[in-house]
C-alpha positions in Angstrom: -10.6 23.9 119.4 -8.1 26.1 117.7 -10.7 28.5 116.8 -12.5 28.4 119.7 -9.2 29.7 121.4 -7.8 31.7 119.1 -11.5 33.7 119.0 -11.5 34.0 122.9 -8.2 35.3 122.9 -8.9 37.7 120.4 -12.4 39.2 122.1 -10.8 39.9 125.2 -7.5 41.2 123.9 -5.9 38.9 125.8 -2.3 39.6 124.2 -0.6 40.9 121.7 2.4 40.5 119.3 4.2 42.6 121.6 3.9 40.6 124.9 6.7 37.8 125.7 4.8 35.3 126.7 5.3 32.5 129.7 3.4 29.2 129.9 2.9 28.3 133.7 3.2 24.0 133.0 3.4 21.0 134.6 3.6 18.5 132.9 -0.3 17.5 133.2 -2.8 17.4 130.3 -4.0 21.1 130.5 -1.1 23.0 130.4 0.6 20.5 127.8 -2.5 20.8 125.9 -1.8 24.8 126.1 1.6 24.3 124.8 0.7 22.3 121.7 -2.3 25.0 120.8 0.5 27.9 121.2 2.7 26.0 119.0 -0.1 25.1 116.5 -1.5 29.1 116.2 2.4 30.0 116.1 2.6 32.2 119.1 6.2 32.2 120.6 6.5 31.5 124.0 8.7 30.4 127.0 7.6 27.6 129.5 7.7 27.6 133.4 8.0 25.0 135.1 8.6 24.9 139.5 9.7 21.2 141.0 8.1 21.4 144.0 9.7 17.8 145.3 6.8 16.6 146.7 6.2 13.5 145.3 10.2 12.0 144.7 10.9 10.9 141.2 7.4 11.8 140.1 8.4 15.4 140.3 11.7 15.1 139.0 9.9 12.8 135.9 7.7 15.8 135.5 10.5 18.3 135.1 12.3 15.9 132.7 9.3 15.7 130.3 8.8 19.4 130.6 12.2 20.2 129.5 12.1 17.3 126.6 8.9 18.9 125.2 10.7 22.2 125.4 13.1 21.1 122.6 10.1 19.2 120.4 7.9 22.5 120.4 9.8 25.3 118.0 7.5 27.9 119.0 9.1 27.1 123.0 11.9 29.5 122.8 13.1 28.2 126.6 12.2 26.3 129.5 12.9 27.9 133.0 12.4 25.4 135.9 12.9 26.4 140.1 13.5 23.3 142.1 12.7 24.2 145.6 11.7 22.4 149.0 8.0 23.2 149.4 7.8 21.1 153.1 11.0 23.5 153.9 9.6 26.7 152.8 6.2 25.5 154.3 8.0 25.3 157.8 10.0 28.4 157.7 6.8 30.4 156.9 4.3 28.4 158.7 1.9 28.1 156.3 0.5 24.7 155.0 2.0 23.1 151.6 -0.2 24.0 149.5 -0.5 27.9 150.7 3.6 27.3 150.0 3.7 25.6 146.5 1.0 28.7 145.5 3.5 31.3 147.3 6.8 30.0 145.7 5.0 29.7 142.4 3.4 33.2 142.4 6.4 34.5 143.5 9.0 33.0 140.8 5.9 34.3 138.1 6.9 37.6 139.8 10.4 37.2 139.3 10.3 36.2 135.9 8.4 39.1 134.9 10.6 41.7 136.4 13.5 40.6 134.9 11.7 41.1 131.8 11.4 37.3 130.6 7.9 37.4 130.6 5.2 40.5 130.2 2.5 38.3 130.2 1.6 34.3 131.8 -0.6 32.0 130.7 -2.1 29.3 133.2 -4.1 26.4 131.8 -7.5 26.4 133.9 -10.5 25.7 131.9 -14.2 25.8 131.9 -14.2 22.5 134.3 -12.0 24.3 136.8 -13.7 27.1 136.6 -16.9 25.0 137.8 -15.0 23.2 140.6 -14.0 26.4 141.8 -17.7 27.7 142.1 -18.9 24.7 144.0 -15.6 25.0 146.5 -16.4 28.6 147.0 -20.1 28.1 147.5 -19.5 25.3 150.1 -17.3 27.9 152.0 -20.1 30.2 151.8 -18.3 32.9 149.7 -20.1 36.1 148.1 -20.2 37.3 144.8 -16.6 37.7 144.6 -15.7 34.0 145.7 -18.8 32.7 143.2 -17.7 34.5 139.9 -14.9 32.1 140.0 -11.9 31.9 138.3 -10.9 35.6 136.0 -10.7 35.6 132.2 -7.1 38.0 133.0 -6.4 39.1 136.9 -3.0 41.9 136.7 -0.6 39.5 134.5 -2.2 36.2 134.4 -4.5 35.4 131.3 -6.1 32.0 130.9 -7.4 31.4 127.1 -8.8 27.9 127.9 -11.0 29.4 129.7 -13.5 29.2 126.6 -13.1 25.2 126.6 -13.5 22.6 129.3 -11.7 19.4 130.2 -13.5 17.4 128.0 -12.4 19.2 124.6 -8.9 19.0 126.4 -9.0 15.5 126.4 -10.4 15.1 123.3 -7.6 17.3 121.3 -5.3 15.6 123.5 -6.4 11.8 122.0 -7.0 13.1 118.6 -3.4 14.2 118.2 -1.8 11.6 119.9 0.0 13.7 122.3 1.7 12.5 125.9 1.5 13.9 129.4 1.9 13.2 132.8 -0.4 12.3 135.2 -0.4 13.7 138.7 -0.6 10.6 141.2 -2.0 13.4 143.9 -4.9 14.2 141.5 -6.5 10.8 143.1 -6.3 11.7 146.2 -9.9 12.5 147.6 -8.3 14.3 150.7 -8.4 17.2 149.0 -11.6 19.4 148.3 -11.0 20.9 144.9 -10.4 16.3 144.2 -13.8 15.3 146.0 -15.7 17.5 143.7 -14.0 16.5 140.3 -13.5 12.8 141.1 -17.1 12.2 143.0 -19.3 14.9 143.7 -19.1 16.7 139.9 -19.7 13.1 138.1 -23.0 12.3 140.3 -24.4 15.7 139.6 -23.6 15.4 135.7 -25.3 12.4 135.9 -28.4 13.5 137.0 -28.1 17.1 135.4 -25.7 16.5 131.8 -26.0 20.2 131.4 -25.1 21.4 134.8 -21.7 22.5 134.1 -22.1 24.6 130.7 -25.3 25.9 132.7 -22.7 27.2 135.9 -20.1 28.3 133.2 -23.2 30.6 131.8 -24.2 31.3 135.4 -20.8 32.3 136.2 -20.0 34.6 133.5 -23.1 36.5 134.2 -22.1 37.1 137.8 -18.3 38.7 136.4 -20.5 40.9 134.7 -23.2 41.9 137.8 -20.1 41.8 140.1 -17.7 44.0 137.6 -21.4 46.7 137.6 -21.6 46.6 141.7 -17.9 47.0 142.2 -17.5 50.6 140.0 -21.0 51.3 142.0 -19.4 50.8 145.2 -15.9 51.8 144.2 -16.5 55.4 145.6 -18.1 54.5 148.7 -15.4 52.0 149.8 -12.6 54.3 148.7 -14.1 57.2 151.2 -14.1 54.4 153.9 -10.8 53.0 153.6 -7.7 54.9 154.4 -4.0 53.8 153.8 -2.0 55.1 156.4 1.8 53.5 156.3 1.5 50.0 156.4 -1.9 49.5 157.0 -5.8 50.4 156.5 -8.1 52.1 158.2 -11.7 51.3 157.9 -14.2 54.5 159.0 -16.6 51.8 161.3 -18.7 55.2 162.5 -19.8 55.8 159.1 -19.8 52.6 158.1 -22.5 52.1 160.5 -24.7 54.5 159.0 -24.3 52.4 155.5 -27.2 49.8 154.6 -25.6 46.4 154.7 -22.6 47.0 156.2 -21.7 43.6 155.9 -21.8 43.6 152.5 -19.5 47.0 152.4 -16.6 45.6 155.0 -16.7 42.1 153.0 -16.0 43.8 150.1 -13.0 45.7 151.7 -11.6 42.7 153.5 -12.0 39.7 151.1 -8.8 40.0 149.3 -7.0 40.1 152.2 -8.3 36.8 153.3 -11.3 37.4 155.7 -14.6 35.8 155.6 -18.2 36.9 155.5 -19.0 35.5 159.1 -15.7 37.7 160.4 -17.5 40.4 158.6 -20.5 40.2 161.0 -18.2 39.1 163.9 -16.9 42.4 163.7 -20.0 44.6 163.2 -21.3 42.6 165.9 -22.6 45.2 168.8 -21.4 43.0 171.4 -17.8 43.0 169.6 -15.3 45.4 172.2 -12.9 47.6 171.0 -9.6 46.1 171.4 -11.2 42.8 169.5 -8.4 41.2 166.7 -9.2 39.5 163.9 -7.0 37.4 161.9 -6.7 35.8 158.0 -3.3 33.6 157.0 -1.6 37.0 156.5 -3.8 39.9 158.6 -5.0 40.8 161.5 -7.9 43.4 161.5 -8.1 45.4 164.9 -11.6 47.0 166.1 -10.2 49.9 167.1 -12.8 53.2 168.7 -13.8 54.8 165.5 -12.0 52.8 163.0 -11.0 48.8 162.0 -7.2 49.1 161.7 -6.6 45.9 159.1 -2.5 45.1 158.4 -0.6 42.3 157.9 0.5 40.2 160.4 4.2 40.7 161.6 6.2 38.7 164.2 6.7 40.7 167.5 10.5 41.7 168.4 11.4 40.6 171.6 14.4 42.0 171.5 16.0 43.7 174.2 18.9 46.6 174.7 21.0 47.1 178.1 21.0 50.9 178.7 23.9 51.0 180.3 24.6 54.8 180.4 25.4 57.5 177.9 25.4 56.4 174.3 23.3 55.5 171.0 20.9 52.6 171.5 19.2 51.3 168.1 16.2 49.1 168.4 14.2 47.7 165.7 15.1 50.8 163.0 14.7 53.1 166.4 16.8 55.0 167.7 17.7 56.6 171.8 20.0 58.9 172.3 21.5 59.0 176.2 23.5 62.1 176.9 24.5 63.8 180.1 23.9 67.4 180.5 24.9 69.8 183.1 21.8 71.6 183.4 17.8 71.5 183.1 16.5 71.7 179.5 13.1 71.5 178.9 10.9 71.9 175.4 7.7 70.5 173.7 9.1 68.1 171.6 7.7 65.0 173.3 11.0 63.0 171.9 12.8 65.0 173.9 13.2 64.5 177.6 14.9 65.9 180.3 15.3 63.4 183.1 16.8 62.6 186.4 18.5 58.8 186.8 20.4 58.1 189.3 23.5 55.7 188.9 21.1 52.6 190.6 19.0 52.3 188.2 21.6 51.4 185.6 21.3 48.9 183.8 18.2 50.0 182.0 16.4 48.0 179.3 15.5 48.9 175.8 12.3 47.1 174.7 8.6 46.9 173.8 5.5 46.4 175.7 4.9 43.7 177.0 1.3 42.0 179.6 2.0 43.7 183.3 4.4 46.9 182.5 3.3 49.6 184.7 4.2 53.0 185.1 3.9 55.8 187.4 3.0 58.8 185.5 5.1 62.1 185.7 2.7 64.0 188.8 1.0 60.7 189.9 1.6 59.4 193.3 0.3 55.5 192.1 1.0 53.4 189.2 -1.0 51.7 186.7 -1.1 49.1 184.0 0.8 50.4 181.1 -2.1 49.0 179.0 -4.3 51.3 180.6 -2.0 54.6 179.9 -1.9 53.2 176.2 -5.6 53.0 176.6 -6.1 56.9 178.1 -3.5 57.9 175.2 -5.5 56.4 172.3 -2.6 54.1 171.2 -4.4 50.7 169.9 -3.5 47.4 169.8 -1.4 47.2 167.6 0.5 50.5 168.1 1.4 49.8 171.3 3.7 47.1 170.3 6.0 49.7 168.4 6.5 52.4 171.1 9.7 51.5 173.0 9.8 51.3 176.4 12.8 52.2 178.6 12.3 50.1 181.7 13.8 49.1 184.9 12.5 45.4 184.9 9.0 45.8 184.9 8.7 49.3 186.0 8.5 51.6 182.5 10.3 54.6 183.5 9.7 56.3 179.8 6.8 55.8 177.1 9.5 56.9 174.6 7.5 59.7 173.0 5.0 60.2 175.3 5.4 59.8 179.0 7.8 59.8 181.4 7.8 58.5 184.8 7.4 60.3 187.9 10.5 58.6 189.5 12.9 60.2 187.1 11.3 63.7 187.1 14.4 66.2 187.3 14.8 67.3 191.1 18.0 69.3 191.3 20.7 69.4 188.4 22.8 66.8 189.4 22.6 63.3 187.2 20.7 65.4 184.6 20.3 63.6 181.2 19.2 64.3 177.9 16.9 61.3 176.4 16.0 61.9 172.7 14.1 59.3 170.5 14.6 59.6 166.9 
């Protein structure tokens, strides 16, 4: 077992004598079993541990044992533990536990590592996991990038036991006599990752004895097919994608033209949580522009000649009362309300020159929202505001950054863009600079 390790880490330069390294633990076989093999090939390391108080005194058991094998193991140099509410955090962020406990852990691996505690982690899965993982990702229909599994190393993270399985754990475990604690969760058949290693793994091993090592081998073979197609495709994909600010922009007209387009967008889209059959929901030809498409954290637009993917951000609904002259902020924007005592006109659309007489005031600051209209500067009618947004080529998701500067539901300027007929300047009196900055 030692060997076995200590080769695997070896061959794919997994560390170094120069990394500090962390030891993601919980207190459960696989990671202890990490910590003794560490402290057996004499590799100094510091142990992580996150109490994510779910499961009362069980968790705070766990974090007990943790820190107690801390001071047995000499190679352990510290123990950092994060106690944390993971059904608080879950609610604040809206996300489900176990999208939480992976958040807060992820993130405190993060933190860690930028404070320079840690250059690189190491996480327990094995051979077994890897397995489990396959069959999960297969039963949620994933491509190659959901079927290769579990990495050898992804940015940080390396995973040495990846060259053992659960078996050769529990046998190292027995032969040196060594405690840990067991996760009363881990019986729980609720979850999927449990139904396949408590039931559905143990029936096919019965009638297949080989069918793990055979999907290990199976695996490892599609890394190396999926590591060749990605640096074929890397070229294509990069002359598709666009970063532009916050978000990316997806060239769907030539996209189009590529064989397979699926196969191209799901490749674009996976890692930000989107599925093959969103994939072809999107290419669909029956799909209309103006479509959205969302992961946990995205939202992917169809926009006219492009897919506009970005992450998902709450709406403000905040509101400012416009009450005059003055310096009006609004979500990091700014208008600028200044009288003048004559016409002033130029092409900087941020820039208006505007009539308003004194009942109108109060005016209100704020973004779009479903039934603003607008009566265009020459127009004699209104129209939806969604439909100028439309004629101007502001998408979806623009639209819902452009401030508004309203009377009710009447927009009197696209801040920007547009201003309304009904504050055109007629003579010079009332006159008023607007400037958006």
């Amino acid at each position: 077992m030692l060997q076995t390790v200590k080769s695997f880490i070896i061959e794919h330069k997994l560390f170094d004598k120069s990394d500090q390294m962390g030891l993601a633990i919980s207190g459960g076989k696989d990671s202890v079993c990490m910590a003794h093999i560490l402290q057996a090939l004499e590799i100094p390391f510091v142990m992580i541990h996150i109490n994510f108080q779910l499961r009362g005194d069980e968790s705070d058991g766990d974090a007990l044992f943790v820190q107690m094998l801390g001071a047995q193991l000499t190679y352990c140099k510290a123990v950092f533990t994060k106690v944390i509410d993971t059904q608080a955090y879950a609610a604040e962020h809206k996300v489900n536990t176990q999208l939480a406990a992976r958040d807060i852990r992820y993130d405190y691996f993060e933190e860690l590592r930028d404070k320079g505690i840690i250059t690189k982690l190491i996480t327990a899965h094995h051979q077994s996991d890897m397995v489990e993982t396959f069959f999960i990702n297969l039963q949620r229909q994933a491509g190659i990038n959901g079927l290769k599994s579990i990495p050898i190393k992804r940015d940080f993270i390396v995973r040495p036991f990846l060259a053992v399985n659960s078996e050769a754990i529990v046998d190292y475990l027995e032969q040196n006599n060594i405690d840990y604690r067991s996760d009363s969760s881990n019986n729980s058949n609720k979850y999927t990752r449990n139904t396949w290693r408590n039931i559905l793994l143990p029936q096919l091993k019965e009638h297949v004895p080989e069918i793990e090592q055979n999907v290990v081998s199976a695996i490892h073979q599609l890394q190396q097919e999926n590591e060749v197609l990605s640096w074929l495709l890397k070229e294509k994909i990069d002359a598709l994608a666009t970063s532009i600010k916050n978000s990316l922009h997806i060239d769907s007209e030539t996209l189009a033209t590529y064989p397979q387009a699926t196969v191209f967008l799901y490749r674009i889209v996976d890692k930000y949580g989107f599925n093959f059959a969103q994939c072809l929901q999107i290419l669909d030809k029956n799909t209309k522009v103006g479509a959205t498409f969302y992961s946990n954290s995205h939202q992917l637009l169809v926009d006219r000649k492009a897919f506009i993917l970005e992450p998902i951000t709450e709406r403000t609904t905040h509101t400012l009362t416009v009450t005059g002259v003055g310096v009006y902020k609004l979500d990091g924007q700014e208008l600028t309300v200044a009288e003048i005592n004559q016409t002033e006109f130029n092409s900087n659309q941020k820039e208006e020159t505007v009539s308003i007489p004194s009942s109108l005031f109060p005016l209100i600051l704020r973004f779009w929202q479903e039934g603003d209209r607008i009566q265009p500067l020459g127009m004699t009618g209104s129209k939806l505001l969604s439909d100028f947004f439309i004629d101007q080529k502001i998408n979806n998701s623009e639209k819902h950054t452009v401030p508004l500067l309203c009377k009710d539901s009447e927009v009197l300027w696209v801040c920007g863009h547009r201003i309304s007929d009904k504050i055109k300047v007629r003579n010079d009196e009332l006159v008023y600079k607007l400037t958006l900055a």
